[in-house]
C-alpha positions as CSV (number, residue, x, y, z in Angstrom):
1,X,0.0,0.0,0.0
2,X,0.8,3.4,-0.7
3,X,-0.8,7.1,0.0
4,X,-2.3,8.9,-2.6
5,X,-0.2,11.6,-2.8
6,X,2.6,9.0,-4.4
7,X,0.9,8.5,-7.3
8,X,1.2,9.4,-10.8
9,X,-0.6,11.1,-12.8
10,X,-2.7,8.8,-15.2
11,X,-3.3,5.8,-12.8
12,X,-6.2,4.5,-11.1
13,X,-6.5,3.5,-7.3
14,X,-8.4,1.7,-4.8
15,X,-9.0,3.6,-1.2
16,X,-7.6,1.0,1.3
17,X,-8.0,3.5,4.4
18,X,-8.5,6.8,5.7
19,X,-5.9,8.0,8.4
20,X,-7.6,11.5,8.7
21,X,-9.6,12.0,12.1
22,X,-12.5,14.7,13.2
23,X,-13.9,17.0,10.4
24,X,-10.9,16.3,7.7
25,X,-12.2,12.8,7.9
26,X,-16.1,13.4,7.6
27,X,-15.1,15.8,4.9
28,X,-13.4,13.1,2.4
29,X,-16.6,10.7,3.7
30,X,-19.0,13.6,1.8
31,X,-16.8,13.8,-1.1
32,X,-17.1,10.1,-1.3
33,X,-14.1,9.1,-0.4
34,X,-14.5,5.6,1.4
35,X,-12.7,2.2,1.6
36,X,-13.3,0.8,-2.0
37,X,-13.5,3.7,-4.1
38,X,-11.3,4.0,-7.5
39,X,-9.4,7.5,-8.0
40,X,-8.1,8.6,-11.1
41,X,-5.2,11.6,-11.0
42,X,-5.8,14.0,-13.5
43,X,-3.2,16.8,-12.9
44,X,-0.9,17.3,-10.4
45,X,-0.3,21.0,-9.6
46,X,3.3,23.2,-9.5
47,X,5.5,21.1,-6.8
48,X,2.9,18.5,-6.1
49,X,1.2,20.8,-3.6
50,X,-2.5,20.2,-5.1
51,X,-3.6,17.7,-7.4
52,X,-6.7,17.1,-9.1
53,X,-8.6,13.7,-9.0
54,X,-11.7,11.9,-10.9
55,X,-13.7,9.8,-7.5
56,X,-16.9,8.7,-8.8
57,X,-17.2,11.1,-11.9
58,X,-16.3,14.3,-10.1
59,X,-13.5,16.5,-10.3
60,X,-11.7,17.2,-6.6
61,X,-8.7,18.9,-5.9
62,X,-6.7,18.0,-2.7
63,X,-3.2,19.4,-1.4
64,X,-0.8,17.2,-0.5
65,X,-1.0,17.1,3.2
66,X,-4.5,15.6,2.8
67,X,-4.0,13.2,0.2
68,X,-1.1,11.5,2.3
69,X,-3.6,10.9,5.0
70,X,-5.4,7.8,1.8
71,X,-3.9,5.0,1.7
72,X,-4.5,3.2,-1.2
73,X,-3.8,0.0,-3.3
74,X,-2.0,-0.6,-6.3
């Protein structure tokens, strides 16, 4: 397993766990982000800081320091 943040652009993942706690954590929940859920990265933004993701048909953009708290599987 790896977190989100260390993939590339192009490739498709599966949401193994979410390691965020209190609102951060309900917050990815309502944006559909839950164990089982394929994300696509789209674009990845000047130094990695945000990148942009396809989870389930929508477009979300997340900076870094969020996207290393989903780990997913390859």
């Amino acid at each position: 397993m790896k977190y989100l943040c260390d993939v590339g652009v192009g490739e498709v993942v599966e949401v193994a766990s979410l390691l965020s706690k209190d609102l951060l954590k309900e917050r990815m929940l309502a944006l559909g982000i839950t164990k089982g859920t394929k994300i696509e990265i789209i674009r990845k933004g000047p130094k990695d800081n945000l990148t942009v993701f396809d989870i389930r048909g929508v477009m979300i953009a997340l900076r870094k320091e969020e996207s290393k708290l989903i780990l997913v599987a390859e």
